[in-house]
N, C-alpha and C positions, 0 to 999 in steps of 0.2 A: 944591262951592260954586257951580260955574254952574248945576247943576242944579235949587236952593233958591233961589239970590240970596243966599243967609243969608250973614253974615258967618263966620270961619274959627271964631271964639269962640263966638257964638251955635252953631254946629253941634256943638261941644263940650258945650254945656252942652245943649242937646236930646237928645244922644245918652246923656249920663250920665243924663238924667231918665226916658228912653226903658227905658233898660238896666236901671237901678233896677228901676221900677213891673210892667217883664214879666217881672223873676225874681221878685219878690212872687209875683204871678198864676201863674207856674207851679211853683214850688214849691210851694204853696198844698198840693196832694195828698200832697206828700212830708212837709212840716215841718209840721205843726199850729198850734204855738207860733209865735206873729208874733214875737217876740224874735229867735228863732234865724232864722227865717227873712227877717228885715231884714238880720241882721249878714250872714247870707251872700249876698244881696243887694247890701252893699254890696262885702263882698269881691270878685264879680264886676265891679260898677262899676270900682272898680282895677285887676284883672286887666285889664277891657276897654282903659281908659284906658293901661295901660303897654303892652299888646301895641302901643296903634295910635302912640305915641312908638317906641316899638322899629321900627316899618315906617318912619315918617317918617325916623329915621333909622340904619336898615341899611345904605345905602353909605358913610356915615361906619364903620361900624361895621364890617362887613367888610373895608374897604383899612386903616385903621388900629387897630381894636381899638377896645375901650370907651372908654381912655385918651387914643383921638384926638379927641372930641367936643371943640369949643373952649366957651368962655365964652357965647358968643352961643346956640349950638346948644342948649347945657343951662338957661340961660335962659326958653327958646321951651319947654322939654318942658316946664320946672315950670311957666310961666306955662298951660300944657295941660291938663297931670293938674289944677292947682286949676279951670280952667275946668269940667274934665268930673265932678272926684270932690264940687265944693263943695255944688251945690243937695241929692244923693242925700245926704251927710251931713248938712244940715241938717235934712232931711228925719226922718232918723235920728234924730236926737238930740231934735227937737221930738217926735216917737211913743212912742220909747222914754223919756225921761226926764222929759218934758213933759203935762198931763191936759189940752190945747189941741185935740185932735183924741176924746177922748172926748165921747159922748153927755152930754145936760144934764140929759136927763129917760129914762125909763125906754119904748119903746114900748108901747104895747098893741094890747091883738090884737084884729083886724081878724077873727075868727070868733067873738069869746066871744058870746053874745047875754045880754041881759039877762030876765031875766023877772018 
């Protein structure tokens, strides 16, 4: 955070959008289909977002177990994970189930000549 300025939230949510858009990009060779590879895209999004709640709070977790997290602390995580998983799911769901991000018209190409 000192190093952005960014606020604690704002750096959630850049890093969920972050996290998103580079497994797009690099699955890209692996998965073909943009379906399959949004959904697993976002499933990393979550993985990402719970490992970094589980670092935030491992000394709770270690001295007293899952079971010792109080009220406030679990709070802080969810108010997190929606920070970081919300914009990537929207994302999601406007591509996948939405024709807002399809072309309007058809391109053409830029080598046919006419004659």
């Amino acid at each position: 955070m000192n190093a952005t300025g960014l606020d604690k939230d704002a750096l959630h949510m850049y890093v969920g959008i972050s996290v998103y858009l580079l497994s797009l990009i690099l699955l890209r060779p692996i998965f073909g289909k943009y379906s399959i590879r949004s959904f697993i895209a976002l499933i990393m999004v979550t993985c990402i977002a719970l490992l970094g709640e589980y670092l935030d709070n491992r000394h709770t977790i270690t001295e007293l177990g899952i079971l010792g997290i109080g009220k406030i602390e679990l709070r802080v995580s969810i108010h997190d994970l929606i920070n970081t998983c919300l914009l990537p799911s929207v994302l999601y769901v406007l591509t996948g189930w939405t024709r807002i991000f399809d072309s309007v018209s058809k391109p053409s190409s830029l080598l046919k000549k006419r004659l």
